[in-house]
C-alpha positions in Angstrom: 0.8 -15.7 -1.3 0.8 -17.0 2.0 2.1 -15.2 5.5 5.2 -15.9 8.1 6.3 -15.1 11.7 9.1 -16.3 13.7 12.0 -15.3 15.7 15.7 -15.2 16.3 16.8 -15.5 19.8 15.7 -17.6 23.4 11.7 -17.2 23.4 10.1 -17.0 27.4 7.1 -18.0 26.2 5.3 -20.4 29.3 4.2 -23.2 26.1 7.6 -23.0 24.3 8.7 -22.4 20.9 5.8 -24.7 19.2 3.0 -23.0 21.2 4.4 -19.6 20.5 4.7 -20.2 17.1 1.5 -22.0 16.5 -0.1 -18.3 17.9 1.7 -16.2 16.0 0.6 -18.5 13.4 -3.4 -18.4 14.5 -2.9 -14.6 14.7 -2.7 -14.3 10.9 -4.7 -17.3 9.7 -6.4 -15.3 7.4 -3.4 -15.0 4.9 -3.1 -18.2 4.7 -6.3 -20.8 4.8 -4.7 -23.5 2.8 -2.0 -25.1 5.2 0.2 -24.6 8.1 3.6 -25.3 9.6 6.6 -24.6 11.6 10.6 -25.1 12.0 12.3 -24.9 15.2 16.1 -25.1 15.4 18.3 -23.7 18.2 17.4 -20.2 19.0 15.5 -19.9 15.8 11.9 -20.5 15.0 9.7 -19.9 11.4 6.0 -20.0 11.8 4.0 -20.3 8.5 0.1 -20.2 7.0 -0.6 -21.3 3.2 -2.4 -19.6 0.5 -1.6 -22.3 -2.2 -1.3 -20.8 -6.0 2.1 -22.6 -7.6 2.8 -25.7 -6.4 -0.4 -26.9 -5.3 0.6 -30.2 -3.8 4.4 -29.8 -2.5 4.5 -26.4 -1.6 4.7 -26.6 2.2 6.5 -24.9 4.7 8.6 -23.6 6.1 10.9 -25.3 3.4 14.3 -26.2 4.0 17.0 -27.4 1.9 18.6 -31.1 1.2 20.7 -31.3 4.4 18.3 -29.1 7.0 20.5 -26.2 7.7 19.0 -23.4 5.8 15.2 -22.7 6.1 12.7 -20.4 4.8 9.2 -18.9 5.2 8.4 -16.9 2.5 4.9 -14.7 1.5 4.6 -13.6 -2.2 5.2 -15.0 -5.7 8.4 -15.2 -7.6 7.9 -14.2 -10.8 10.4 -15.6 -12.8 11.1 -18.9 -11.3 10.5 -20.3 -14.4 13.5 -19.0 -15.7 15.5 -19.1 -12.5 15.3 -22.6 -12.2 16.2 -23.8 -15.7 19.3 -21.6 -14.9 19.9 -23.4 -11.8 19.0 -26.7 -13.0 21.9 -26.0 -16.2 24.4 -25.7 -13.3 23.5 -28.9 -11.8 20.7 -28.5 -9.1 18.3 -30.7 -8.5 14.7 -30.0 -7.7 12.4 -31.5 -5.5 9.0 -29.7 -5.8 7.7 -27.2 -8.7 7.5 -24.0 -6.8 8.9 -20.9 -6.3 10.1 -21.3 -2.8 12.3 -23.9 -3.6 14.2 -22.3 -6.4 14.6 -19.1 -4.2 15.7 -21.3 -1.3 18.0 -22.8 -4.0 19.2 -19.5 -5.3 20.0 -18.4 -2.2 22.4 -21.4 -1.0 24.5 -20.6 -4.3 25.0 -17.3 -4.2 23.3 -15.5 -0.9 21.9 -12.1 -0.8 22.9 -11.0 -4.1 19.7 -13.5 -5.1 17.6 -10.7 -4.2 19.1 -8.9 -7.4 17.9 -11.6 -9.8 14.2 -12.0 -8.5 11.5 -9.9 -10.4 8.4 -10.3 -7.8 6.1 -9.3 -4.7 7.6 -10.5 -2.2 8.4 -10.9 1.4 10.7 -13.6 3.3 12.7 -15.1 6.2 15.8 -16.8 5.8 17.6 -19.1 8.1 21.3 -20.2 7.5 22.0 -22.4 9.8 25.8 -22.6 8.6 26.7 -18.6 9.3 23.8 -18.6 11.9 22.6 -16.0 10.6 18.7 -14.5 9.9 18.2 -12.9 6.9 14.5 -10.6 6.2 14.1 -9.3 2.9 11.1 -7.4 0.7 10.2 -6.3 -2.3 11.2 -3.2 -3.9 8.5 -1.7 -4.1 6.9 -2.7 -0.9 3.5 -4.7 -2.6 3.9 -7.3 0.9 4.5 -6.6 4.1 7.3 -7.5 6.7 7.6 -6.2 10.4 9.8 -6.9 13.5 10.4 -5.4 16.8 12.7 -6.8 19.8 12.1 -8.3 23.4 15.0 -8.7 25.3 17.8 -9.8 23.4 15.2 -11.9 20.7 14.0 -10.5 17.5 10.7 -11.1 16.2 9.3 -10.7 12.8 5.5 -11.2 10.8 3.5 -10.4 8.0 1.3 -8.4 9.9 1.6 -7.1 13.6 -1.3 -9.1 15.1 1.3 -11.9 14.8 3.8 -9.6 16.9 1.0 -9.1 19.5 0.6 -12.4 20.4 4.6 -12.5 22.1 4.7 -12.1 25.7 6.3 -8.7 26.5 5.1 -7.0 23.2 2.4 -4.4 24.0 0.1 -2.5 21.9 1.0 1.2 22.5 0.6 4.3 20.3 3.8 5.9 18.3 1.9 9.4 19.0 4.9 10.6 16.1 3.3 7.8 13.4 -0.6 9.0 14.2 0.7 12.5 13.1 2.2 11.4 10.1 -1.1 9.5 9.2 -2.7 12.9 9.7 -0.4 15.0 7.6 0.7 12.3 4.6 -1.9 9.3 4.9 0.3 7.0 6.0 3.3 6.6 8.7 6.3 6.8 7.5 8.7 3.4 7.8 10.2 1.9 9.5 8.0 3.6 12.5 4.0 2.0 12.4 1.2 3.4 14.5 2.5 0.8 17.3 5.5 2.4 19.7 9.0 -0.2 19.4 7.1 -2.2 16.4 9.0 -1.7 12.9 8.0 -2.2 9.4 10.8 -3.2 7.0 11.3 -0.6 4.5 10.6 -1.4 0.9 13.6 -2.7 -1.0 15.5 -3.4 2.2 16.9 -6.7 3.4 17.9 -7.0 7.2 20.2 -9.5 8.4 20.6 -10.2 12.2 23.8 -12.6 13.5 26.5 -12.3 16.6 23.4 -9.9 18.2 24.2 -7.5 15.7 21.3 -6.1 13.3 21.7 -4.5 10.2 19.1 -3.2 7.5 20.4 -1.6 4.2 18.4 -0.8 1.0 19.1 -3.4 -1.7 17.2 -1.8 -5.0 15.8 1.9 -4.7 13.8 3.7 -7.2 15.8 5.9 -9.4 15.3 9.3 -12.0 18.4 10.5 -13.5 19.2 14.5 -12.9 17.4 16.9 -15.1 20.0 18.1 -17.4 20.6 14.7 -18.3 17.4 13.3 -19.6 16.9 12.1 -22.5 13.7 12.6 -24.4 14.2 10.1 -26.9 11.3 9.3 -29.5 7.9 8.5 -27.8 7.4 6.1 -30.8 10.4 3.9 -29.4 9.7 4.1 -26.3 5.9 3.5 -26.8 6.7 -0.1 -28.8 9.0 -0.8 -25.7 7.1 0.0 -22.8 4.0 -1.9 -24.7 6.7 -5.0 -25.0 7.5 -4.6 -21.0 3.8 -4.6 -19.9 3.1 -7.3 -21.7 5.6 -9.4 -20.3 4.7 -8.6 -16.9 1.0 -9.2 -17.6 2.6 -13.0 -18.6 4.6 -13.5 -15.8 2.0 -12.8 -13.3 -0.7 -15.0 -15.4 1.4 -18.0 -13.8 -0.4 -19.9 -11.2 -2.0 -22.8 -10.8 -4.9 -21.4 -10.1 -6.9 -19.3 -12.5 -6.2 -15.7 -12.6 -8.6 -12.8 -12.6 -8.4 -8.8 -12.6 -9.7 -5.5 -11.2 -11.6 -3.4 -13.5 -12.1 0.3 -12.4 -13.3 1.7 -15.7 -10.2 3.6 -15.9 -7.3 3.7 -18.2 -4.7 1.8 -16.0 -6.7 -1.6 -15.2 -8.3 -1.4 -18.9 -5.3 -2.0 -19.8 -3.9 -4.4 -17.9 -7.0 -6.0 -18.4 -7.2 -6.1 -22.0 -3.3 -7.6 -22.4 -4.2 -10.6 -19.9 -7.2 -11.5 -21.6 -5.9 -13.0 -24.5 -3.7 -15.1 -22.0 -6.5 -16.5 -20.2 -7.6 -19.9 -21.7 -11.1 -19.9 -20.6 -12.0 -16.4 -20.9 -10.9 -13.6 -17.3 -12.6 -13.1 -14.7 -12.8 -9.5 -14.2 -14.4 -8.3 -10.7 -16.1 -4.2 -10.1 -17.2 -1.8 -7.5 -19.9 0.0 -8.2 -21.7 2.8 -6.1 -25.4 4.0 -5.6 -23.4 7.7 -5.2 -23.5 8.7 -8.8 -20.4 11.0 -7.9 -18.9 8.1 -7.0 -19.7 5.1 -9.8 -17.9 4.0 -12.6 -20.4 0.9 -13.7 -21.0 2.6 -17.3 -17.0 1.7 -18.0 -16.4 -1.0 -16.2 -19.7 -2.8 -18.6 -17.9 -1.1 -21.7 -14.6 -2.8 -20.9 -16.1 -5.9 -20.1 -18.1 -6.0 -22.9 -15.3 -4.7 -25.4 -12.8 -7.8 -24.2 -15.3 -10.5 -23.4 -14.9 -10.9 -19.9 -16.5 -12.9 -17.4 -17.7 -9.9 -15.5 -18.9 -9.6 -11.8 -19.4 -6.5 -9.4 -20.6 -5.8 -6.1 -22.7 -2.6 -5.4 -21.6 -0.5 -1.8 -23.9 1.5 -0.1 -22.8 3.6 2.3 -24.4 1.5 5.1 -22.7 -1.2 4.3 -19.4 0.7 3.7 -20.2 1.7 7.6 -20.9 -1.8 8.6 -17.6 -3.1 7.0 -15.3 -0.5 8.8 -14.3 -2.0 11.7 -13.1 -4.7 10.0 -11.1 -2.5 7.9 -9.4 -0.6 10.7 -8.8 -4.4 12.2 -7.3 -5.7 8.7 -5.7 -2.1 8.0 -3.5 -2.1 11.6 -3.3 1.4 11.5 -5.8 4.5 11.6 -7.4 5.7 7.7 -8.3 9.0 6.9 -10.2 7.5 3.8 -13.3 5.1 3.5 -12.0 3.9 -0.1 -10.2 0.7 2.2 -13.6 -0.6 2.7 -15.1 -1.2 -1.0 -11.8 -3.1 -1.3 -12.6 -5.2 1.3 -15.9 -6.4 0.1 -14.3 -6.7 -3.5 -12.0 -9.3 -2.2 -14.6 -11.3 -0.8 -16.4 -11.1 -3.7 -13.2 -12.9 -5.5 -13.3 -15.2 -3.1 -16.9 -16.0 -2.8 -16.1 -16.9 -6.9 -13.7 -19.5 -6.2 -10.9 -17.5 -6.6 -7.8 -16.4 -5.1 -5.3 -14.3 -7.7 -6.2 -10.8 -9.5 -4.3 -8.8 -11.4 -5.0 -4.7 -10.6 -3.9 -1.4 -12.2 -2.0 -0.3 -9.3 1.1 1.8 -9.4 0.5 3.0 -12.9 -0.5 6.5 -11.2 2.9 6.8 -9.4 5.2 5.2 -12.4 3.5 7.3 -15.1 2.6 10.2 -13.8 -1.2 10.0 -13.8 -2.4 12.1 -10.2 -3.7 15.0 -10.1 -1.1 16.4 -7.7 1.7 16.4 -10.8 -0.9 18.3 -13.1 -1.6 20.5 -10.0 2.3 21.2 -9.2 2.8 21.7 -12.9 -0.1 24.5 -12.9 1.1 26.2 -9.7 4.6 26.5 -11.0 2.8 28.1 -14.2 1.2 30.6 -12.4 4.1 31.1 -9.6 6.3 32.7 -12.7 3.0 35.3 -12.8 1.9 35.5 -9.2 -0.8 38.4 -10.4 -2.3 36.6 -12.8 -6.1 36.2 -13.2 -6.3 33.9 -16.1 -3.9 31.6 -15.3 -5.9 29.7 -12.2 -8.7 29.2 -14.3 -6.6 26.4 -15.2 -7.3 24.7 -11.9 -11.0 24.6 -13.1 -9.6 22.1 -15.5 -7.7 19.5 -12.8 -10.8 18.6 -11.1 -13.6 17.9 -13.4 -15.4 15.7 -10.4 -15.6 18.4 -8.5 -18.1 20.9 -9.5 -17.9 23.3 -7.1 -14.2 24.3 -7.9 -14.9 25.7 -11.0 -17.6 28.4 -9.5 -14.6 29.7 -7.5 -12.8 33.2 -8.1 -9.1 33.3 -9.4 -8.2 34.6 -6.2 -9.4 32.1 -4.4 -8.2 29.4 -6.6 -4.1 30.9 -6.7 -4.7 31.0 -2.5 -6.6 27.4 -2.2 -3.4 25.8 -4.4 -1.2 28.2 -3.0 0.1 29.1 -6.3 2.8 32.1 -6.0 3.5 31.5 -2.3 5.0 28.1 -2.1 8.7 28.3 -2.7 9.2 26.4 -6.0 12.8 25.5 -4.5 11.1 23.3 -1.6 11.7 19.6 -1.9 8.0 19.0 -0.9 7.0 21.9 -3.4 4.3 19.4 -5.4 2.8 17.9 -2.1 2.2 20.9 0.0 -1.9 21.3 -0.6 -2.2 17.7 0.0 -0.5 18.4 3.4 -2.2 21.6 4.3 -5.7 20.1 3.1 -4.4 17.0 5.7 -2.6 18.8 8.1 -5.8 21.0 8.9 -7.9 18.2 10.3 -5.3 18.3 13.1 -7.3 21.5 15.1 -9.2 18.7 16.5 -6.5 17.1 18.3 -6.2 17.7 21.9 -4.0 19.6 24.2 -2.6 16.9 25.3 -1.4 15.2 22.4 -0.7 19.1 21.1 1.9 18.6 23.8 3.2 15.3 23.8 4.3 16.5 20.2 6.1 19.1 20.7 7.5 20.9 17.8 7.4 17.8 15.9 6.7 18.1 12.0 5.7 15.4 10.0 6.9 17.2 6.5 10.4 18.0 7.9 11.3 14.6 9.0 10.1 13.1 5.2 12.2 15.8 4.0 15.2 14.2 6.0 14.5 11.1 4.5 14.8 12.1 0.8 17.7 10.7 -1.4 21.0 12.8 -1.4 20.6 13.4 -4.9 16.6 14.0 -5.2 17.1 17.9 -5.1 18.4 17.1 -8.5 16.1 15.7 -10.3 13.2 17.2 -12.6 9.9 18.3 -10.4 8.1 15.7 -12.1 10.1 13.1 -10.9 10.4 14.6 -6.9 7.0 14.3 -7.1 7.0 10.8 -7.8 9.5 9.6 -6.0 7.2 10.9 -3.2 4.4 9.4 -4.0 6.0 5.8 -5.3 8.1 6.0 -2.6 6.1 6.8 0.8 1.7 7.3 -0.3 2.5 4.1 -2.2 3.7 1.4 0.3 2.2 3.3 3.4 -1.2 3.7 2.4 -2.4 2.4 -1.5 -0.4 -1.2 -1.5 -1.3 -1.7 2.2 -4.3 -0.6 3.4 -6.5 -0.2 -0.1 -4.1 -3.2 -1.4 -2.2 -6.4 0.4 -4.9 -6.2 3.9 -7.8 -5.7 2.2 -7.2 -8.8 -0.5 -5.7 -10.8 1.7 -8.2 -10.5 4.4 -10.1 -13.0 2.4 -6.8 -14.8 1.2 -6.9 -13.3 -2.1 -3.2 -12.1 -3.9 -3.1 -9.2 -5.6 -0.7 -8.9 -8.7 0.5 -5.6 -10.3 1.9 -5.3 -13.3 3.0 -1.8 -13.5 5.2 -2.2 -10.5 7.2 -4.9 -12.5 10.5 -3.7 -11.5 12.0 -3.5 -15.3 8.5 -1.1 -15.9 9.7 0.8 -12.8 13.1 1.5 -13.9 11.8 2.2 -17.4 9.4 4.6 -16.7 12.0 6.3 -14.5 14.5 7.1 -17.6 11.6 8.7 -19.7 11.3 12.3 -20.2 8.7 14.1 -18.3 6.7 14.6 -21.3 6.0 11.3 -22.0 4.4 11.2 -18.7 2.7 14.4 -18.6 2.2 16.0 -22.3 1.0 19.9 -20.9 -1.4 18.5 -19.0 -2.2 15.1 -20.1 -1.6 12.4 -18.1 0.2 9.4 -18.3 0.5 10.4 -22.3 2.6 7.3 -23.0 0.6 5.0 -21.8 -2.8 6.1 -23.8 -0.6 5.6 -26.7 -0.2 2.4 -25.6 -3.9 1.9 -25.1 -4.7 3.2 -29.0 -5.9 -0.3 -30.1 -6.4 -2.5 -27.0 -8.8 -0.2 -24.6 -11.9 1.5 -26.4 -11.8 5.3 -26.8 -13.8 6.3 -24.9 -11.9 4.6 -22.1 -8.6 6.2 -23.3 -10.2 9.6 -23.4 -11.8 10.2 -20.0 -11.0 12.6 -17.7 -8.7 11.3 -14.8 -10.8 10.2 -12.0 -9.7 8.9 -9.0 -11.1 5.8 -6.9 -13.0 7.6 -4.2 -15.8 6.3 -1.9 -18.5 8.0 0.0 -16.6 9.2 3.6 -18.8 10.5 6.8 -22.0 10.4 4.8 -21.6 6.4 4.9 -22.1 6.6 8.9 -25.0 8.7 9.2 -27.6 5.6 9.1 -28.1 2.3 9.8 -26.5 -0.2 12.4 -23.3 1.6 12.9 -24.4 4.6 14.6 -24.3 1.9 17.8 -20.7 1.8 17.3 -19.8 5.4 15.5 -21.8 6.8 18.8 -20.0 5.1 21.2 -16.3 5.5 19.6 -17.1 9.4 19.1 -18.7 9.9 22.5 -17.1 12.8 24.2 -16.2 9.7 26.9 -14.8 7.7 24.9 -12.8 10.3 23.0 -11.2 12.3 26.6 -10.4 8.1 27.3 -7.7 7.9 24.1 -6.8 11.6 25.5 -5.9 11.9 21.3 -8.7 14.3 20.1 -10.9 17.7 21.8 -13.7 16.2 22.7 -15.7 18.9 22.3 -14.8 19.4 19.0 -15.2 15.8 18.0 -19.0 16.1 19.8 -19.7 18.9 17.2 -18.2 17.7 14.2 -20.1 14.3 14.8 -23.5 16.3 15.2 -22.3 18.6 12.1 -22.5 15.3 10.3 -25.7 14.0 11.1 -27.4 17.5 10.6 -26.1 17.5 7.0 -23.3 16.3 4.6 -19.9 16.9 5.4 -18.6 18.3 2.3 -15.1 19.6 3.3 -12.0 17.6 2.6 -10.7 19.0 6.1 -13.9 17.5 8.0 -14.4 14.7 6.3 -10.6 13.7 6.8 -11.0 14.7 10.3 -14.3 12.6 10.9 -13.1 9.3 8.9 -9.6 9.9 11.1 -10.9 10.6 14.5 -13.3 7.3 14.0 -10.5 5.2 12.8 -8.4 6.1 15.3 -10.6 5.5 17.9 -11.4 2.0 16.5 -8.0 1.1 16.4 -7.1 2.2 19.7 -10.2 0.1 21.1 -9.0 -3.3 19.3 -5.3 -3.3 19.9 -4.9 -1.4 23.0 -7.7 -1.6 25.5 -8.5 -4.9 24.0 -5.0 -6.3 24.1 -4.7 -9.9 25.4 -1.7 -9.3 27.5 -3.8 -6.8 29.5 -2.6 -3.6 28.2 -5.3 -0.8 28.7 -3.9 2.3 29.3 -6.3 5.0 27.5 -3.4 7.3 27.3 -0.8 7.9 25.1 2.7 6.4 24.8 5.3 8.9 25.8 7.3 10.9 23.4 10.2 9.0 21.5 12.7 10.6 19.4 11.8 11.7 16.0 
C-alpha cells in the first residue's frame, strides 16, 4: 500500500523534473511513511512514497525491470502473486526481490495489458514502457484505491490523491459546480468528474494508456448480472458450500503480508464474519479494532465484545464523542478531497489511528458485502414499494415500512398515508431505471433549497439523476430490480463515497491498508450469477450469507436486525472547540464569499441547530453538507499555494 504521482510529457516546473516530483511526492507523504523515490527518463517521470507490507527490505520504487526501459509505481497489494510468480518463474523468469511489484512488473513485460485480467487485487498503478513509449494507468475493478489525472499543456499528470495534482504549476483548485450537485443528490460525484473543475478520477476497472499525444481510457472488467429471464436459482445448499469456499480463500489471500494482519469489527454480520474465518489464520491470535459511541442510538459495543469474546480476539476500541467527532472534521474534509454530507468519515479516521497507534498497518473490513449481497435497506425498501405500487390504495401494506427501520423509532408512529407518500410507494414509475434509489435522492436532493441563486443559475437545468441514468450499461434495463439496484450502489455509492471517503483516505491518512474480502473479484462475479432470493429471502437480507454464518458468528450476531454504521451528524458541532471554526465557515460572510449556499438560510439552520437537535435527514444533510463544503473550499481554493482565491464559482462546463 503505498501512493504514486508522475507525469508524461515536458514539465515547466522552475526546479525541474526531480523538484517537481519530490513535491508531488511531499504532497501525499502520508500514504506512504516507509520510503521514497523517483524515476525520471525522457519526457516521463514516477514519483513514489512507501507503506512497506510484502517485501519488507527490497521493495522500493519506482521499480524497473532488468534492462531499465519499463518502469512502475504502483499503490495496492497483488493478491495472488504467490501464484503468479511460480507461473512466471515455470516459464523461465527470474526474480530479484519477493514482492508483488516485481511479479506485476514482470507480468506485464510478457504479456502487456491483458495482465490486468490475471491479477485478483486492490490496486492502483503507473506503467512506463519505455520501448512503445507509451504510459499506461490502470485500477482495480472495483475501485478500493484511487488514481487521478488531469492535463497542462500538452503534459499529463496523474496521483493517488489530488493534493499531489495541486502541487503542478498551472493546476488550480477550482470548483466542478456539476460534481458539488452530484454530491448533494447521490453522496458522491460521479467519475471521472471530482469536486475539482479539469481534475479526473480514473474510473473503476478502467486502464488508460497515453502515447503519440493520444489518450485513451476503456473499461477492462465491469460488474455483471445476467438478464432476468435467465437466472438461475440453483440450490442455496450449493451455492452456500461454494460461496463459504470463495470467502475463505479471499480471507487467505489477503492474510499475506509481512506484517501482521488485523480486522474491523462493527458488531454486524458482514465483519463477524470476515472476522471469524481470518482468525484461525492468524498465528498469534487477530487483532480486531471497534468504534464505539456515547450515543446509545449510535453504539454497537455490546456485539463487537460478544464477537470478540466468541473468537478470542485481541480486542481494542476507541470511544467518539461528538466533540471530538467535531474536532476531527477538518481533517476529514482535508483527507476526504471532496465535500461529505455524513459525519460517519470521521470515526474512521480516528479508528485508523488507533491501528496505527497499535503498531499496525493492515486490516481486513466487511466492506462491500452490503452491495454484493444485497444487505441495504434501500433493496428491502424498493422491494416493499413495488409490493404496495401493485395496490396503490392499500392501508396495510405500508405498515410494512414500520418493519425496514427498526432504529428509527419514530417511523413506526407514522400513518399509512404518510408512509406510502414518504417512500413514494404507488407514484414512482416501477419502469424507471433509478426506480430503487429515488427516496435516497429526494431525501438528498431536498437539502439543495439552501443553495443560492447563484449557483441555482450557474446550474441551469442540470440534473444529477438524469446524467447517472446516461451512464448505465446498455443492457441494465434488463436485468432483475434487485440487481439495478446494485449495480447502482456497487457501481457509483461504492467507489464515490464508502471505499473513498469512509474507506482508502480515512486508513490511509495514518498509513494503514484496508483489505476487503467481499470485493474479491471471483466473490463479485459469484454473487452476481445468484438468484435474487439468495440475496434477499422476502425480506431478509443477505440470506446466503447468514447461512454461511450458521456455525462461525454467534446467533445472536446472525440474527440482528440490519443496522447501518451511522454517527452522530450536526449534534457533534454544537459544543466544544469547534464552534471557533463551524462559526466562522457558516458565518453569513463567509458563506455569500463561496457564493454556493443562501446565506440566510444557512444563518438559520445553524441557529436551528444550536437551539435544539436537528433531527431531519434533509437538515442534517444540509448542515453536515454546507460545513463541508465550506471547509473544503477554504483548504484547496482560498488556501491554494499557487495563489488561487477566487470565492466564486467556476463557470459552467458541459454536463
Amino acid at each position: 500500500m503505498c501512493g504514486f504521482a508522475g507525469f508524461l510529457g515536458e514539465t515547466t516546473h522552475p526546479g525541474g523534473k526531480e523538484r517537481l516530483l519530490n513535491g508531488m511526492a511531499e504532497a501525499i507523504a502520508h500514504r506512504g511513511p516507509d520510503g521514497r523515490g523517483t524515476f525520471t527518463a525522457d519526457g516521463v517521470g514516477l514519483a513514489h512514497v512507501r507503506l512497506s507490507i510484502v517485501g519488507l527490505s527490497d521493495g522500493r520504487q519506482p521499480m524497473s525491470n532488468c534492462t531499465g526501459d519499463i518502469a512502475i509505481a504502483f499503490n495496492g497489494e497483488i493478491f495472488n502473486y504467490v501464484e503468479l510468480r511460480d507461473e512466471l518463474v515455470a516459464k523461465g523468469h527470474r526474480f530479484h526481490t519477493q514482492t508483488d511489484t516485481e511479479v506485476l512488473l514482470q507480468l506485464y513485460e510478457s504479456i502487456g495489458e491483458q495482465c490486468l485480467q490475471h491479477l485478483n487485487g486492490d490496486f492502483a498503478f503507473a506503467i512506463w514502457d519505455g520501448r512503445r513509449r507509451r504510459l499506461l494507468l490502470a485500477r482495480d475493478r472495483m475501485g478500493v484505491r484511487p488514481l487521478f489525472y488531469t492535463r497542462s499543456g500538452d503534459t499529463l499528470y496523474f496521483a493517488s490523491e489530488i493534493k499531489a495534482l495541486l502541487e503542478v504549476p498551472g493546476v488550480e483548485a477550482e470548483l466542478d459546480p456539476f460534481a458539488l450537485d452530484q454530491i448533494f443528490t447521490m453522496w458522491a460525484p460521479i467519475a471521472p468528474r471530482t469536486t475539482f473543475k479539469g481534475i479526473l478520477e480514473l474510473e473503476p476497472g478502467h486502464v488508460l494508456m497515453a502515447q503519440g499525444g493520444q489518450v485513451t481510457d476503456r473499461a477492462y472488467w465491469t460488474m455483471q448480472f445476467p438478464d432476468a429471464r435467465d437466472i438461475d436459482p440453483g440450490r442455496i445448499a450449493d451455492r452456500q458450500e461454494e460461496l463459504q469456499a470463495l470467502l475463505t480463500d479471499s480471507v487467505r489471500l489477503r492474510m499475506r503480508a509481512d506484517v501482521p494482519v488485523g480486522a474491523y469489527l462493527s458488531g454486524g454480520l458482514d465483519s463477524s464474519l470476515i472476522t471469524a474465518l481470518a482468525a484461525p489464520m492468524a498465528p498469534s491470535g487477530l487483532n480486531t479494532f471497534s468504534v464505539t459511541f456515547d450515543s446509545t442510538e449510535h453504539d454497537e459495543s455490546s456485539f463487537q465484545r460478544l464477537v470478540a469474546e466468541s473468537l478470542n480476539t485481541h480486542h481494542r476500541s476507541v470511544r467518539c464523542a461528538g466533540s471530538e467527532i467535531a474536532s476531527w472534521f477538518p481533517d476529514v474534509v482535508h483527507h476526504a478531497e471532496r465535500p461529505v454530507l455524513r459525519t460517519a468519515p470521521a470515526p474512521l479516521y480516528r479508528l485508523s489511528g488507533l491501528v496505527r497507534d497499535e503498531g499496525m498497518k493492515v486490516v481486513l473490513t466487511g466492506e462491500g458485502a452490503d452491495e454484493v449481497f444485497a444487505g441495504y435497506d434501500i433493496f428491502r425498501e424498493a422491494r416493499v414499494r413495488r409490493f404496495c405500487g401493485r395496490q396503490p390504495h392499500s392501508r396495510i401494506r405500508p405498515h410494512l415500512f414500520r418493519k425496514l427501520y427498526p432504529y428509527l423509532p419514530g417511523l413506526k408512529q407514522q400513518s399509512p398515508q404518510y408512509l406510502a407518500a414518504y417512500f413514494g410507494a404507488g407514484t414512482d414509475r416501477p419502469d424507471d431505471l433509478l426506480f430503487s434509489h429515488r427516496p435516497r435522492f429526494r431525501s438528498t436532493t431536498a437539502a439543495k433549497i439552501f443553495y443560492s441563486d447563484e449557483f441555482k443559475a450557474t446550474l441551469g437545468s442540470y440534473d444529477a439523476a438524469e446524467d447517472l441514468t446516461s451512464r448505465l450499461p446498455r443492457d441494465f434495463g434488463r436485468w432483475h430490480p434487485l440487481h439495478q439496484a446494485q449495480f447502482l450502489e456497487a457501481r457509483f455509492l461504492l467507489p464515490g463515497y464508502i471505499l473513498s471517503s469512509q474507506g482508502d483516505r480515512m486508513a490511509m491518512a495514518h498509513g494503514v491498508e484496508g483489505r476487503f474480502p467481499f470485493l474479491d473479484h471471483r466473490v463479485v462475479e459469484f454473487a452476481g450469477r445468484l438468484s435474487p432470493e439468495a440475496k434477499l429471502k422476502g425480506l431478509e437480507e443477505k440470506h446466503i450469507l447468514r447461512c454461511v454464518a450458521k456455525g462461525l458468528v454467534p446467533d445472536t450476531v446472525i440474527h440482528r436486525p440490519k443496522q447501518p454504521y451511522r454517527a452522530p451528524d450536526s449534534s457533534s458541532f454544537v459544543d466544544g472547540q469547534a464552534q471557533a471554526y463551524v462559526g466562522e465557515c457558516l458565518s453569513e460572510q463567509a458563506i455569500a464569499g463561496t457564493g454556493l449556499f443562501n446565506p440566510r438560510a444557512v444563518s438559520r439552520l445553524h441557529d436551528k441547530s444550536r437551539s435544539r437537535p436537528l433531527t431531519g435527514f434533509r437538515d442534517n444533510a444540509a448542515f453536515v453538507g454546507i460545513l463541508s463544503t465550506q471547509l473544503w473550499h477554504r483548504q484547496y481554493v482560498q488556501n491554494n499555494r499557487h495563489g488561487v482565491a477566487s470565492a466564486r464559482v467556476a463557470a459552467p462546463v458541459a454536463g
